[in-house]
C-alpha positions in Angstrom: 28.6 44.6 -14.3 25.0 43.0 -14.0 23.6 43.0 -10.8 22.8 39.8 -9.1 19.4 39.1 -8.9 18.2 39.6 -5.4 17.8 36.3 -3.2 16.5 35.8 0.2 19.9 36.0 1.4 20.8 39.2 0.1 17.3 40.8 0.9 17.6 40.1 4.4 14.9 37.9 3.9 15.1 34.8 5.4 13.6 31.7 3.5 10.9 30.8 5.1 10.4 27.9 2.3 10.9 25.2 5.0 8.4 26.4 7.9 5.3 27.3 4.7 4.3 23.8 5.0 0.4 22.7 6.0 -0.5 23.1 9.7 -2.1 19.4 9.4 1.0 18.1 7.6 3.4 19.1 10.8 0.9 17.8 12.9 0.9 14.7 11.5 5.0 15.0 10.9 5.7 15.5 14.2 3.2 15.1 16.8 2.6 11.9 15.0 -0.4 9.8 13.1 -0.7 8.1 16.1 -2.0 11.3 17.4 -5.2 10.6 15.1 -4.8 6.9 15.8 -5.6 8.3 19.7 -8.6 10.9 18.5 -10.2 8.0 16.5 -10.2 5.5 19.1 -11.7 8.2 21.3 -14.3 9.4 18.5 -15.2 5.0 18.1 -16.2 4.6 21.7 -18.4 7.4 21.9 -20.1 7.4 18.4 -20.9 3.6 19.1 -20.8 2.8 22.6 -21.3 -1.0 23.6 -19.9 -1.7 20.3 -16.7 -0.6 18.9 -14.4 -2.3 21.9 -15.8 -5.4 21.6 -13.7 -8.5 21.0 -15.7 -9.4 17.0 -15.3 -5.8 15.8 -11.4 -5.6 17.4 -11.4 -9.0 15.1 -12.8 -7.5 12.0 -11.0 -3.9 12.4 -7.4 -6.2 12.9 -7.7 -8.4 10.3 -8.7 -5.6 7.5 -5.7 -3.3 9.3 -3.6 -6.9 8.6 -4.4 -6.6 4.8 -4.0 -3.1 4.1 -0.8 -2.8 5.9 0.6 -5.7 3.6 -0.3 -3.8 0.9 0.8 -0.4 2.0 4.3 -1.3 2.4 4.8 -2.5 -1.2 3.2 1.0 -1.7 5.5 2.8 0.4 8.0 2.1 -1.8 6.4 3.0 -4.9 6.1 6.4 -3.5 9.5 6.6 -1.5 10.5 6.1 -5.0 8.8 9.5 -6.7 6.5 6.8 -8.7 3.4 8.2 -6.8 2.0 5.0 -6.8 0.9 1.7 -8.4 -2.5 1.6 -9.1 -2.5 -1.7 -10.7 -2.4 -3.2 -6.8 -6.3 -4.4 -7.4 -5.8 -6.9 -10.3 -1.9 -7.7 -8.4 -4.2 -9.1 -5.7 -7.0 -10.3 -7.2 -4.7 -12.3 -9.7 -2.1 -14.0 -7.3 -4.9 -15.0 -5.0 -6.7 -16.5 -8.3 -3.7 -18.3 -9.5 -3.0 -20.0 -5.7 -6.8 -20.9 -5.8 -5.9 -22.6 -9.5 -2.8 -24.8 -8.5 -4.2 -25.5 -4.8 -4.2 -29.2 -6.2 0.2 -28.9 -6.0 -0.1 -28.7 -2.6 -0.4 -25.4 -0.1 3.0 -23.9 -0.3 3.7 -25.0 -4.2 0.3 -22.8 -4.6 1.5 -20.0 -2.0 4.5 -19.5 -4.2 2.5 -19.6 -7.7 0.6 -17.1 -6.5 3.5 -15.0 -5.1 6.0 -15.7 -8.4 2.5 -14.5 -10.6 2.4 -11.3 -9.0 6.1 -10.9 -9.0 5.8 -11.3 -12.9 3.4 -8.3 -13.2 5.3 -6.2 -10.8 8.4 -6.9 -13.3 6.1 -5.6 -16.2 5.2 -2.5 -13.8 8.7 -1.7 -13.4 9.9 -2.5 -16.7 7.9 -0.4 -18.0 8.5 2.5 -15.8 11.8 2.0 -14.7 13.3 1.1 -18.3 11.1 2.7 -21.0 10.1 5.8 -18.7 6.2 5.5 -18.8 4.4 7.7 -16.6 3.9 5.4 -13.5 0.0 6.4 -13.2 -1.2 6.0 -16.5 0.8 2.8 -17.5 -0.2 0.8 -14.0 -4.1 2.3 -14.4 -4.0 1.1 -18.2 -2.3 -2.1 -16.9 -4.8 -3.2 -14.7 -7.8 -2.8 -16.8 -5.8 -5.1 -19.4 -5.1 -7.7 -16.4 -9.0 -7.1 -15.7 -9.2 -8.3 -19.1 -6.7 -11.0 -19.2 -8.4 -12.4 -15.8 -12.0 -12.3 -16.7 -10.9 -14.0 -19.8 -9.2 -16.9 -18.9 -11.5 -17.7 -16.2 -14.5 -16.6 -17.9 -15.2 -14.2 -15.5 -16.2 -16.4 -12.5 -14.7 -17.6 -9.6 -12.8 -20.3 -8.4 -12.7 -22.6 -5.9 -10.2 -24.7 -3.9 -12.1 -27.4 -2.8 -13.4 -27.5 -6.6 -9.7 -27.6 -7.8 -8.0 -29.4 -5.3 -9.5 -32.9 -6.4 -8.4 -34.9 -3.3 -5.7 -32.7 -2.2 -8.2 -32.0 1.2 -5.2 -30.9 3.4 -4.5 -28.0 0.9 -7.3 -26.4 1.4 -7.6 -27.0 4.9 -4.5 -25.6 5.2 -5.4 -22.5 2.6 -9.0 -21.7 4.5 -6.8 -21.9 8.3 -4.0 -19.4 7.1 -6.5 -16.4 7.4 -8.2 -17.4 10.5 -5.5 -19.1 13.1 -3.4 -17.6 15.2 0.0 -18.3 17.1 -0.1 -17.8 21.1 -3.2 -15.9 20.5 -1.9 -13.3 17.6 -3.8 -13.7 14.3 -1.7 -14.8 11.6 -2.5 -12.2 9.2 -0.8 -9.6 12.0 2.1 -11.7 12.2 2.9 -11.4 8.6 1.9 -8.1 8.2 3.8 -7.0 11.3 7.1 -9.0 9.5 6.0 -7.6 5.9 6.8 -3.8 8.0 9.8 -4.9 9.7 11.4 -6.0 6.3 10.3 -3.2 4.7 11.7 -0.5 7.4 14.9 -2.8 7.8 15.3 -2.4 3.7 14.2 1.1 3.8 16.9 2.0 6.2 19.7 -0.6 6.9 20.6 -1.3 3.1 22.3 -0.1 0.6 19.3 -0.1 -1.9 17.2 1.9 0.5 20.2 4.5 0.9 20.0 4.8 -3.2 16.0 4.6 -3.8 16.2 7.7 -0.9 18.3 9.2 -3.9 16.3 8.5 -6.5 13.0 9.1 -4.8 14.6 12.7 -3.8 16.4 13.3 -7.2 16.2 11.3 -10.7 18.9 13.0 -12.5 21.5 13.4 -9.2 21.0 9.8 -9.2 21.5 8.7 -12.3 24.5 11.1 -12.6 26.3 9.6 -9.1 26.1 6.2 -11.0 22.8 4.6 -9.4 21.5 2.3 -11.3 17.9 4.2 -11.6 15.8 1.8 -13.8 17.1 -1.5 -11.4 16.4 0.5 -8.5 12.6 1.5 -10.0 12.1 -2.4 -11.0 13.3 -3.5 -8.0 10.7 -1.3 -6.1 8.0 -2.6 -8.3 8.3 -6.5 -8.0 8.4 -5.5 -4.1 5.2 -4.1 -4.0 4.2 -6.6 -6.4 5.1 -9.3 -3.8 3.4 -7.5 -0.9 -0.2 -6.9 -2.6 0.1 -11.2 -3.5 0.8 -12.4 0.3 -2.4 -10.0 1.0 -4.1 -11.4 -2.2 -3.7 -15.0 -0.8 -5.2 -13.8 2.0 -7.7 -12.1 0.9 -8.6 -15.7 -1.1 -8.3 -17.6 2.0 -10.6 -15.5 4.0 -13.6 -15.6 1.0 -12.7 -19.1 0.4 -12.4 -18.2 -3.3 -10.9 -15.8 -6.4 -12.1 -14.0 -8.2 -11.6 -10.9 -10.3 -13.0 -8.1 -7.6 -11.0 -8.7 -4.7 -8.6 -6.1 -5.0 -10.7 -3.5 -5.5 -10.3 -0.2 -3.5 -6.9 -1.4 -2.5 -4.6 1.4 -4.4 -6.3 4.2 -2.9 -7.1 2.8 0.9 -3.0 1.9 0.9 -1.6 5.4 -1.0 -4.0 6.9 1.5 -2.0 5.5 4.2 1.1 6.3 2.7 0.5 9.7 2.4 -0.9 9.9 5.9 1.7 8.5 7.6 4.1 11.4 6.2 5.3 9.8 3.1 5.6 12.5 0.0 4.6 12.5 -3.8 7.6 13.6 -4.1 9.6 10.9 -2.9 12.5 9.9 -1.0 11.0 11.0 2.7 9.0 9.3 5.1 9.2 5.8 7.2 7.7 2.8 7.6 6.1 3.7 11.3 4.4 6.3 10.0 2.6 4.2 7.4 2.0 1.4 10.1 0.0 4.7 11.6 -1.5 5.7 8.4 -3.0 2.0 7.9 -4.4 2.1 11.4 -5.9 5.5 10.8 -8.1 4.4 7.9 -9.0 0.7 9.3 -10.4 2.8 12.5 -12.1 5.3 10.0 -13.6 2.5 7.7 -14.6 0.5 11.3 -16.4 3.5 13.0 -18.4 3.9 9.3 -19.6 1.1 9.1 -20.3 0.6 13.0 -22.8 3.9 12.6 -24.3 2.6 9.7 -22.6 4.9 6.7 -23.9 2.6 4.0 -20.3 1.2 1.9 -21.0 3.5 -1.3 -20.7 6.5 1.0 -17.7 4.9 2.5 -16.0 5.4 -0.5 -17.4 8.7 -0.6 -15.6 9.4 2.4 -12.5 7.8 1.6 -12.2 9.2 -1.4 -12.8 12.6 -0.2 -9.7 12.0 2.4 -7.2 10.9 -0.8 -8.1 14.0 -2.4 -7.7 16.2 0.8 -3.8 14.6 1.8 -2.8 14.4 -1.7 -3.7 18.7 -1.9 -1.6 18.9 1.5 1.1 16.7 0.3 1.4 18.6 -3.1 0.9 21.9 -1.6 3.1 21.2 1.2 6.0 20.0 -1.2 5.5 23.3 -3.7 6.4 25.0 -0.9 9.2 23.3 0.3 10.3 24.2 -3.2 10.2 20.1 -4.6 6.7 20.4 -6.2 
């Protein structure tokens, strides 16, 4: 009889798989991001003294947290979902913020919900594409967002637009447009309001619905849940038009606060909001993480980005940095998943 081939089990070995996993990666698992959060506050005070707890920079850091959170939820669930993540997100932004700007003249919220039904449609192509035909999510959302580049610059000739240009004498619109991104409601900035309901309804779907129960599924295993009876590829287009839907309320944001759209204003936005993802303890390898931890990871970079800027680290090293950071996680996330025995 062949012998069995020798397992940890039988070796006396115990598997050891589980405990292998990156020193920072537990840290940040289960001390907690807000751990960092604490450090960075710390590091921001002392590295610019007089100037980093002062109420314009509290101002500026909140409302760029506010639009990179919006975004990083719709992005959590790319991930949660095993699709790494969507790195169309730029032109999502840039284009639903360019198509409220375009039918301002409607009225505010018949422009609001253009904007939001337009990126929608090209988080339906997204997970079409993916979820259906089985295109690699990187490639296909990368290729699909220099074609929207394309698309964009072409039908607006590659300039910008503006509301008070388009409205005509639909002035309340774009009173109404311009306010959205710099009121506030007993003191709390609308962009936090919306950002802090975007991450409740993404943790409540996440973890108190059905659908969240089967994207954990398919986010931990494709085949197991297509075998159980999931349907996969309405799970996978689901997750798309969500983030889809997230990156356009920040897009319409993002076009208030400029007073304009244009092509560019997405731009950084996929890897600033997969950052957070990843550094709030989500996985490339999907189906693991929550939606507190990548309210942590979002606060983590906004501090980063703040105390950059605030010593004077001119923007191109900024992405330097930044850029450094995404490759260091996604190596801990990748190496921490290989040996958890999922990579």
């Amino acid at each position: 009889m062949p012998e069995k081939p020798e397992t940890a089990k039988t070796s006396g070995v115990e598997d050891s798989r589980s405990v292998r996993q990156s020193v920072f990666m537990v840290f940040i698992n289960r001390v907690g991001i807000f751990a960092v959060v604490a450090l960075l506050l710390i590091v921001g005070g002392v590295v610019a003294p007089g100037k980093y707890f002062t109420l314009a920079n509290i101002r500026s850091t909140v409302q760029a947290i506010s639009l990179l959170g919006m975004v990083a939820v719709g992005m959590a669930f790319v991930t949660y979902s095993a699709n790494y993540a969507d790195m169309s997100a730029p032109m999502t932004i840039a284009f639903s913020g360019m198509i409220t700007v375009a039918t301002i003249w409607l009225g505010f919220w018949p422009a609001v919900i253009c904007g939001v039904i337009a990126g929608a449609f090209l988080g339906l192509i997204n997970g079409l594409m993916v979820g259906k035909f089985r295109a690699h999510p990187i490639i296909w959302t990368m290729a699909f967002n220099f074609v929207m580049s394309g698309v964009v610059r072409w039908i607006w000739s590659g300039t910008q637009i503006y509301p008070d240009v388009v409205a005509g004498d639909n002035v309340k619109a774009v009173e109404t447009f311009y306010a959205i991104s710099r009121s506030s409601y007993l003191g709390v900035p609308i962009m936090v309001i919306v950002m802090a309901l975007v991450f409740l309804a993404g943790s409540f779907i996440l973890t108190s619905t059905r659908f969240g129960n089967q994207l954990k599924v398919v986010g931990s295993n494709y085949e197991v849940a297509r075998l159980s009876g999931i349907n996969v590829a309405g799970s996978i287009i689901l997750v798309y038009v969500i983030n889809a839907v997230c990156a356009s309320i920040a897009g319409i944001f993002l076009a208030s606060m400029a007073k304009t759209g244009a092509y560019y204003t997405g731009d950084g936005y996929d890897f600033r909001a997969v950052t957070s993802v990843l550094l709030g303890g989500m996985t490339l390898a999907g189906g693991r993480g929550h939606m507190l931890g990548v309210f942590g990871g979002v606060i983590t970079i906004g501090i980063l980005n703040n105390i950059m800027t605030l010593i004077g680290i001119p923007t191109f090293n900024q992405w330097l940095v930044q850029g450094i950071v995404f490759l260091f996680i996604v190596w801990l996330n990748t190496n921490s998943s290989r040996k958890l025995g999922r990579g």
